[in-house]
MIMARLUM-146659 format. One record per residue (C-alpha): x, y, z. Coordinates in Angstrom, 3 decimals. Layout:
N
SITE       c1       c2       c3
SITE        X        Y        Z
...
# end
This chain:
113
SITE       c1       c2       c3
SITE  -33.557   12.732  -33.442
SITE  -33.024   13.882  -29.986
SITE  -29.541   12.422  -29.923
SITE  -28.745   13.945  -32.659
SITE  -29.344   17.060  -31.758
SITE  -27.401   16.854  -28.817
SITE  -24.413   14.913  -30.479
SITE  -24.660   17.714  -32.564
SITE  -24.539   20.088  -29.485
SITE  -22.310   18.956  -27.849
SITE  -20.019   18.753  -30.476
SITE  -20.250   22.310  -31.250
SITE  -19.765   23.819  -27.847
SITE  -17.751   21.358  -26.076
SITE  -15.726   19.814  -28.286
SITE  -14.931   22.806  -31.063
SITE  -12.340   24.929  -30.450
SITE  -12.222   27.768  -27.457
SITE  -13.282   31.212  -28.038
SITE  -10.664   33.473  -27.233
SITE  -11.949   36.299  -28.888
SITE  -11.969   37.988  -25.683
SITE   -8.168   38.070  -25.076
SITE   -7.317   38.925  -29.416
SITE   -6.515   42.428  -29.999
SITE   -8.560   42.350  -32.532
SITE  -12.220   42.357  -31.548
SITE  -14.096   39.201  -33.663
SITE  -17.068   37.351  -33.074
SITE  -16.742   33.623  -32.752
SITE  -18.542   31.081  -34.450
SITE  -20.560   29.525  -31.483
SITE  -22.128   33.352  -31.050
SITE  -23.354   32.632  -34.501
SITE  -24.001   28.983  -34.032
SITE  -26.430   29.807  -31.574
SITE  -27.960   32.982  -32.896
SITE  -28.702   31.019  -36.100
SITE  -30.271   28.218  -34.266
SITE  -32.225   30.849  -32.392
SITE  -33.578   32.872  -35.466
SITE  -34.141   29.125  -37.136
SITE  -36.335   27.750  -34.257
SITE  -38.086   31.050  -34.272
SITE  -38.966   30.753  -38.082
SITE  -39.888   27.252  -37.563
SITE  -42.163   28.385  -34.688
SITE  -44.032   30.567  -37.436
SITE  -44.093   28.101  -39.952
SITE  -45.455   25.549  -38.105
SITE  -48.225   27.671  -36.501
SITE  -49.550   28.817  -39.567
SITE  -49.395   25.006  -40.832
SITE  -51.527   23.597  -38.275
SITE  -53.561   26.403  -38.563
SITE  -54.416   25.464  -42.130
SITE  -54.882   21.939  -41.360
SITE  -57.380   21.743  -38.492
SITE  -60.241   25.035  -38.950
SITE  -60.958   25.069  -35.079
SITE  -57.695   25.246  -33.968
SITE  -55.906   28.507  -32.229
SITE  -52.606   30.136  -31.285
SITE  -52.194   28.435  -28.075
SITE  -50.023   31.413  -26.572
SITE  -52.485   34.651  -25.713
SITE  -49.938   36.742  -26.534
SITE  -49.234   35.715  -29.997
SITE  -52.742   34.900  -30.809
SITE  -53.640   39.043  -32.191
SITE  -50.645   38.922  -33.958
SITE  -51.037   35.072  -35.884
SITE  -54.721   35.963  -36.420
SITE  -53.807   39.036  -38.128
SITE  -52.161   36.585  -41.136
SITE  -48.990   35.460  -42.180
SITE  -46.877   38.464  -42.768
SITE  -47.781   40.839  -39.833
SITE  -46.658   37.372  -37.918
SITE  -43.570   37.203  -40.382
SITE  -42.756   41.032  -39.470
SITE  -43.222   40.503  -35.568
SITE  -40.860   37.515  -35.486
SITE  -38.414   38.997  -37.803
SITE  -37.933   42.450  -36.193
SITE  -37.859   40.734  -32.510
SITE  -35.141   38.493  -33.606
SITE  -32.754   41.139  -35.073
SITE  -33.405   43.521  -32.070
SITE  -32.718   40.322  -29.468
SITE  -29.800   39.404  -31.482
SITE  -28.470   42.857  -31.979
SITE  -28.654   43.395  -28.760
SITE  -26.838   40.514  -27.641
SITE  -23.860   41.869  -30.338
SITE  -24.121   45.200  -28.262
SITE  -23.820   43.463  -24.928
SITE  -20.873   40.864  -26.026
SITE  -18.602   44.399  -27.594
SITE  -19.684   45.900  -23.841
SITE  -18.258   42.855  -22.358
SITE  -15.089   42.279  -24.299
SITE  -14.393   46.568  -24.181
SITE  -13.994   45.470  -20.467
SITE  -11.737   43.162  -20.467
SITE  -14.057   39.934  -19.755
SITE  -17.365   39.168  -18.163
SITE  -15.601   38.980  -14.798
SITE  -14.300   42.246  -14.712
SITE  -17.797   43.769  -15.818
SITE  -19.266   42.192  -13.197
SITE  -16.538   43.561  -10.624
SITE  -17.194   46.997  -11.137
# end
């Protein structure tokens, strides 16, 4: 499964085409920025889901992360509502930053200034 996952990997971001939405003239986002920002949200939801199902199997178990634990003991959809509003602000966010960055011209000229 492992090699899978990086075949799959590195198929996507080494072997896919370049993004060049950068140097267009018309501003685009390119399918790796989703690629990844699905995988994100996905691995998030499977976090959830997976808590919640061990949870349910074994009584005496608990949210091993102390900052998650209020919010999974609190049930299923305040835990639902955390992870979904954190992903949209983390990935809207990272839309914000990559318009900042191609308004500029290209990461290396951002960083110039």
């Amino acid at each position: 499964m492992i090699r899978l996952i990086t075949a799959l990997f590195l198929f996507l971001f080494i072997l896919s085409s370049n993004a060049f939405a950068q140097t267009q003239e018309k501003q685009v986002l390119d399918k790796k920025f989703w690629v990844v920002n699905f995988v994100f949200v996905g691995a998030n939801v499977f976090d959830g889901w997976s808590t919640f199902y061990a949870l349910e199997k074994c009584p005496t178990c608990i949210e091993g992360n102390k900052l998650m634990r209020p919010i999974v003991n609190a049930g299923k959809m305040p835990t639902a509502i955390f992870i979904a509003t954190t992903d949209v602000g983390i990935v809207y966010l990272v839309i914000i930053s990559k318009s900042m960055i191609m308004n500029c011209g290209g990461w290396y000229q951002l960083l110039g200034r």
